[in-house]
DOTI-949752 format. One line per 10 residues: number of its first residue (from 1); their letters; for each residue x, y, z of C-alpha. Coordinates in nm, 4 decimals, padded with zeros to 6 digits, m for minus. Example, Ala and Ser with C-alpha at 12.3 -4.5 7.8 and 13.67 -1.06 7.14 Angstrom:
! DOTI-949752
1 = as = 01.2300/m00.4500/00.7800 ~ 01.3670/m00.1060/00.7140;
END
This chain:
! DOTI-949752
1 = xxxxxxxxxx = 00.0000/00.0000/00.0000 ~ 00.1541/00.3282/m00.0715 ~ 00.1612/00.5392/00.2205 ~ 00.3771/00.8536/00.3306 ~ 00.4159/01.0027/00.6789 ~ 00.3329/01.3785/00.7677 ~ 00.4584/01.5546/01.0203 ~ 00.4139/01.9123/01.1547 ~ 00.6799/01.9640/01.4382 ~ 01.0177/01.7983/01.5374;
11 = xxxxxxxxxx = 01.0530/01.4904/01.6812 ~ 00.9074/01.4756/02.0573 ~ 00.7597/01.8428/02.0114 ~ 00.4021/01.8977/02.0179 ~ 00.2097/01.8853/01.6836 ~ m00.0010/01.6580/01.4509 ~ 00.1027/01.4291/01.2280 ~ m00.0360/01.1471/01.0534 ~ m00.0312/00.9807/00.6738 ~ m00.1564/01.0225/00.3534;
21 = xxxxxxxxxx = m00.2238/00.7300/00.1670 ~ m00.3957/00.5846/m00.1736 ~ m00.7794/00.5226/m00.1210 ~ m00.8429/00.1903/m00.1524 ~ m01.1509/00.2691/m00.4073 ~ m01.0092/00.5396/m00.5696 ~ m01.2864/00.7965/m00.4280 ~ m01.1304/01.1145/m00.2703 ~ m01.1510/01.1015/00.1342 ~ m01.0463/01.1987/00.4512;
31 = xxxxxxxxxx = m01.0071/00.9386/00.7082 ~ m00.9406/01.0684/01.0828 ~ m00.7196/00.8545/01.2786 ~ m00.6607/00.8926/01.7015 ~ m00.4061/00.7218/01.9099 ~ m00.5111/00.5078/02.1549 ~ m00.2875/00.3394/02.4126 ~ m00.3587/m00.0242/02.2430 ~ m00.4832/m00.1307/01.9478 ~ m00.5932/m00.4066/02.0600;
41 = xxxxxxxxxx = m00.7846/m00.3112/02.3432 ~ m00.9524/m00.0341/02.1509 ~ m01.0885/m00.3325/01.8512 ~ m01.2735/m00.4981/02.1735 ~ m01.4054/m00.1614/02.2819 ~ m01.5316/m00.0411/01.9209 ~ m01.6925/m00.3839/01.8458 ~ m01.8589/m00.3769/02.1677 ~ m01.9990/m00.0358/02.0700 ~ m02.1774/m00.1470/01.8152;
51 = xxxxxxxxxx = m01.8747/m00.0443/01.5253 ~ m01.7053/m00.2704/01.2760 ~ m01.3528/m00.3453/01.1904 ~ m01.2775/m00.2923/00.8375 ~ m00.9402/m00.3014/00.8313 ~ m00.7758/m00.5181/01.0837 ~ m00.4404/m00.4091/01.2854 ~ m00.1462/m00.3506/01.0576 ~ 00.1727/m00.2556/01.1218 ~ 00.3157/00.0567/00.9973;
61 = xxxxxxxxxx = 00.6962/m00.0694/00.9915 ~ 00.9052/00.1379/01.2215 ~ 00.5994/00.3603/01.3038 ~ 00.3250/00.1493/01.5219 ~ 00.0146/m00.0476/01.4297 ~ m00.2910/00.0754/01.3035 ~ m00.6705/m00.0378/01.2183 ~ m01.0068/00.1248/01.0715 ~ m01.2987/00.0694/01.1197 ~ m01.6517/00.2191/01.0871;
71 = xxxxxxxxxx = m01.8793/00.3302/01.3750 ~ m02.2101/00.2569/01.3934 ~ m02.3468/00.5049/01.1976 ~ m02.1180/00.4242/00.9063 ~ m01.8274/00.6544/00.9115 ~ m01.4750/00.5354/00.8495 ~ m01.2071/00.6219/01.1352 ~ m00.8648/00.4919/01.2435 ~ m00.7136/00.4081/01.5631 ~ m00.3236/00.4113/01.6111;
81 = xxxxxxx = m00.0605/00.3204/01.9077 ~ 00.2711/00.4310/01.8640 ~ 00.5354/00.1282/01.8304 ~ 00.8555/00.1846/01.6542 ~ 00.9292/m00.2359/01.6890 ~ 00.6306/m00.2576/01.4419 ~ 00.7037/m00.4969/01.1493;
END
């Protein structure tokens, strides 16, 4: 998948950053992604909430691991923790 960081401040300075990457279906879109302290945990939590995992957890080599899913009124979001072991 192609997929390119962004990042607005230095490393360990406050600031937003994120990725821009291909859409999967070729429509334009923005996708809003949060950290969260585990992936993992967060799945159980969405599920449970009545969302659905569309994308299961990835890694982003070097970066951390990251899934999307939709919530239960059908819009698509991500969920990220931070994990620079990711493979």
């Amino acid at each position: 998948m192609e997929y390119w960081l962004a990042t607005t401040s230095e490393p360990g300075q406050p600031g937003i950053g994120g990725g821009i990457m291909k859409s999967q279906d070729g429509q334009p879109r923005t996708v809003n992604t949060v950290q969260v302290p585990s992936v993992d945990e967060y799945v159980g939590k969405i599920q449970a909430a009545g969302g659905q995992i569309c994308v299961p957890k990835m890694p982003i080599p070097g970066v951390g691991w990251v899934a999307y899913a939709l919530d239960p009124c059908g819009v698509l979001f991500g969920i990220y923790t931070p994990d620079p072991a990711a493979k």
